[in-house]
N, C-alpha and C positions, 0 to 999 in steps of 0.2 A: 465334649462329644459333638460332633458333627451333626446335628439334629437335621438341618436340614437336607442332608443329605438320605439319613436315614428314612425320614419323615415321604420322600423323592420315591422311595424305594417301595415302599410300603401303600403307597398308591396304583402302583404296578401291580405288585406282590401279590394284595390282599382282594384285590378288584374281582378276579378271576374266581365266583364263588360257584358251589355246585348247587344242586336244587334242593330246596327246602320246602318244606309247609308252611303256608301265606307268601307263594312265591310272587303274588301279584302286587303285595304291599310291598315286597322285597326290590319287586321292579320298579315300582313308583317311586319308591327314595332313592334308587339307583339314578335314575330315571332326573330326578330331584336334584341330586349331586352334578351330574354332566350340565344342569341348566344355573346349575353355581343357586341353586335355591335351599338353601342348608338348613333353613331354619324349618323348612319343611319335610325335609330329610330326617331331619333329628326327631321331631315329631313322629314319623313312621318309624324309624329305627328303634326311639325309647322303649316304644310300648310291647315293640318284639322283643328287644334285651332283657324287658322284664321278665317276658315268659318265659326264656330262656334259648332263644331262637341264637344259635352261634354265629348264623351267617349275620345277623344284625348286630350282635355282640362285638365281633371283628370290628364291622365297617363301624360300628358309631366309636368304637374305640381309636381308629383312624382318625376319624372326626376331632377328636378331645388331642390327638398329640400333634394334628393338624392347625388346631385352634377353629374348624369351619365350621360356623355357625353356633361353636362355645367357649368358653374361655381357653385357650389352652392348659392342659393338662397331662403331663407325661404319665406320671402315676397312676391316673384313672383312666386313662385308654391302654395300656399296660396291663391294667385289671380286669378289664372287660375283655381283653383279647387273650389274655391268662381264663379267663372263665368259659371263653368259648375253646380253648383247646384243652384243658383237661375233661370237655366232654369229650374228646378225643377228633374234633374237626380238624384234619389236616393243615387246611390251608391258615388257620390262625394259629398251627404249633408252630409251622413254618415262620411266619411274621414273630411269633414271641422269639425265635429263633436269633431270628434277621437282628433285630433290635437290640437282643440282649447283647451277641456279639460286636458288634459295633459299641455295646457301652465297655465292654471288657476290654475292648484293643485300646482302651483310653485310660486301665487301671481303676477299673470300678470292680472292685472284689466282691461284690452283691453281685452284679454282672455276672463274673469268672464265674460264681458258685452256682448260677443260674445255669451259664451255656453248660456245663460240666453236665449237670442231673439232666437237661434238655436233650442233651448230647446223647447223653446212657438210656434213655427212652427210647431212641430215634426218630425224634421229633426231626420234620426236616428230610426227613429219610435215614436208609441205613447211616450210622457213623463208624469210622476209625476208633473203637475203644480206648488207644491209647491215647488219643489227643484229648478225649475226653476226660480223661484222666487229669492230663498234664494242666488244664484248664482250673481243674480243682486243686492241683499241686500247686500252681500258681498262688492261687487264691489263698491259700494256709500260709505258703511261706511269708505270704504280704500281711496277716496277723486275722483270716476270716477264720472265725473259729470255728463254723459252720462248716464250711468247706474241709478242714479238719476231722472234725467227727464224722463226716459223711465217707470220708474215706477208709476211717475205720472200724464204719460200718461195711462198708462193700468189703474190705480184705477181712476181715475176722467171718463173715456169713458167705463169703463170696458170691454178692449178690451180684448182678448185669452180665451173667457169666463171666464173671473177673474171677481166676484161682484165690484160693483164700489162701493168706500168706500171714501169722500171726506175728509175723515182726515185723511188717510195715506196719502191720494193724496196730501194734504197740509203739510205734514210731509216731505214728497220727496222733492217735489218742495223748501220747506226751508231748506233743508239740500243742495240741489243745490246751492241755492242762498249762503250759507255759503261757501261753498270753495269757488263759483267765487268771495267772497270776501276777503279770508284771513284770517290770524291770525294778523294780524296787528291791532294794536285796543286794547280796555280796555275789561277787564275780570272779570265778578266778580260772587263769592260765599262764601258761608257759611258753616261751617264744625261745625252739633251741638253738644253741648254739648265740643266743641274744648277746652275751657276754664273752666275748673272744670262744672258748672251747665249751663254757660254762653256758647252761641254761639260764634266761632270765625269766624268772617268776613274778607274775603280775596279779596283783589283788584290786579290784573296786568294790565302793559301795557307791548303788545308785538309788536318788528317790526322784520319783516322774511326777508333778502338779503342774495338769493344762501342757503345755509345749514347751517346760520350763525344765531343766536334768540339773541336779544339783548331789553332791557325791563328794566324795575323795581317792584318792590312791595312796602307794607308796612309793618312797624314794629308794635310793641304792641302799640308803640303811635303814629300809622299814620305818620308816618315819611318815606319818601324814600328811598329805598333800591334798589342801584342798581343788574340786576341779575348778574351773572359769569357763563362763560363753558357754555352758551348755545348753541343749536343744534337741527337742525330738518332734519330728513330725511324720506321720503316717511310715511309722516304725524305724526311720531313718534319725541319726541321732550325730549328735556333733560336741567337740567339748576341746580345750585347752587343759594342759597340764604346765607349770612353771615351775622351775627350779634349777638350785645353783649346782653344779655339775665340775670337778676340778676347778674352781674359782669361775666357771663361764656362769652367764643367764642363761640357760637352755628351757628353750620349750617344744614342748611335743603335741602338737595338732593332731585329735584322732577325730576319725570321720567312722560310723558304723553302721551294722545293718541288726533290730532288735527280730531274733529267729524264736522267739520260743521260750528254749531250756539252756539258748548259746546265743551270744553275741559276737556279729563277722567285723571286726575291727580293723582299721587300718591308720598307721600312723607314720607320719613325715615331722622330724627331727629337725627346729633352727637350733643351731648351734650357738646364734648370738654373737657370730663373728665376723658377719660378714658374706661367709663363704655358702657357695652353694648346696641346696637341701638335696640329700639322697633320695634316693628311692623309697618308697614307701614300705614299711614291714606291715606285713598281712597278718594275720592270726584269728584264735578264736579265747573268747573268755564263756565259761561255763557257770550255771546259777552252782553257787555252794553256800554252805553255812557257817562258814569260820575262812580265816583269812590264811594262806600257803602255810604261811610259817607263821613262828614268833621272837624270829632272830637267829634262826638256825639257818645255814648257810646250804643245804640239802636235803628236800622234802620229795623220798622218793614217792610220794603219794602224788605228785603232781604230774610225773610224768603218765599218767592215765588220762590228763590231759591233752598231750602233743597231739596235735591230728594235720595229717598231710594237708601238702597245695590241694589233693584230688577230693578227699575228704571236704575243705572247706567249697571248693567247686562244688560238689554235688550238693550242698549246703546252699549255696546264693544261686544258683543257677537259677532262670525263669522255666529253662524248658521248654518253650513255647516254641522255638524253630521260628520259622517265616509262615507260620499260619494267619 
């Protein structure tokens, strides 16, 4: 995060307070501040924050993510300036506003899930509901469970005047329930046409400890393949697969994205010959509890599996536009 930038902003921002009770103490730590005397500042601001004066709440929460005249602290000027706007003080919704967003453009999903509810208040002023939205959308697909259930709060109650729509609302809620479960578990899908005219059917089993993916797959006849190199971090995952293929070494390098209740996979094929890697085949594997087949050479039960290029799109897409 750009803190100091933010930090720039928030001095601007947050300066601009309206009239309070004790505005002359108010003034004297202002007063304090411009003479760079902070420590005397802090001193007038504490003892208002305690009483719960919001104008003082903001500015000493300034203070703390400034470091002026205390240790720096983002967390605890965050909270004071969080305390002075759910009394509903504008100009510190605004600042929690400012700040949250600047942590979310940097992929802090606590952030996203923050600007989202901030957003649907109109904290800040009127907002765009649907970016508000897409804030929270973000934040799910990236594994916030939070952000998740909130959304299927709003569509099943239709709260923030959003229409209640009970299959996103159940679309939320199961994408919730998929991270609190894991990637641990058996995976399965289908990539058509993978084998000349033929679909090719794909089974994993994955188990995730720390940043560590460790699993198997299958080969063209159902035979076990342990994975290599794998790896998952902040739901992004990586893994090798090896095997002998018509007498070659072939290995298949996948790179993925962990969604939930489905995994967006992507894999580029060395051949082991020298020659150069194709393009990569896209797809999705889905959580199941037993593996396609068990040597049977067509399992129409998988093709409830196949899901389009647009399907997986709407799947990995951020959504966020140029906001």
């Amino acid at each position: 995060m750009k803190l100091n930038q933010i930090l720039s902003f928030l001095l601007l921002s947050c300066f601009a307070f309206s009239a309070f009770s004790n505005a002359d103490q108010l003034e004297d730590a202002y007063t304090a501040i411009e003479n760079n005397d902070f420590k005397k500042a802090y001193e007038l601001l504490q003892t208002l924050a305690e009483e719960g004066n919001a104008a003082a709440q903001t500015r000493l929460g300034v203070m703390y993510i400034n470091g002026q005249g205390v240790e720096r602290d983002l967390s605890k000027g965050l909270k004071l300036i969080m305390q002075a706007a759910n009394q509903g003080y504008d100009v510190a919704q605004g600042c929690a506003l400012d700040v949250s967003m600047d942590m979310a453009r940097v992929g802090d999903t606590g952030a996203m899930y923050n600007v989202g509810g901030m957003c649907l208040k109109g904290w800040g002023g009127e907002q765009d509901k649907t970016v508000c939205l897409k804030w929270l959308e973000e934040a799910a697909r990236l594994g916030h469970i939070g952000s998740a259930e909130m959304l299927n709060k709003i569509y099943e109650k239709g709260q923030f005047g959003i229409l209640t729509d009970k299959e996103k609302a159940a679309e939320w809620i199961d994408v919730a329930k998929g991270f609190k479960q894991g990637m641990d578990g058996t995976w399965e899908g289908v990539i058509p046409g993978g084998m000349g005219d033929e679909p090719l059917y794909l089974s994993y089993t994955f188990k995730v400890k720390g940043n560590k993916l460790t699993g198997s797959t299958r080969d063209d006849k159902w035979e076990i393949i342990e994975i290599k190199d794998g790896k998952i971090e902040d739901n992004n995952l990586s893994f090798n697969v090896a095997m002998k293929l018509d007498g070659m070494d072939v290995t298949h390098y996948h790179t993925g994205t962990f969604l939930g209740n489905a995994i967006h996979l992507s894999i580029t094929t060395d051949m082991g010959d020298g020659s150069e890697a194709g393009p990569p085949t896209t797809f999705i594997v889905e959580r199941g509890s037993k593996p396609l087949r068990s040597g049977a050479p067509t399992i129409p039960r998988a093709q409830e599996n196949v899901l389009s290029e647009e399907a997986i799109e709407k799947m990995t897409s951020s959504g966020l536009g140029n906001m």
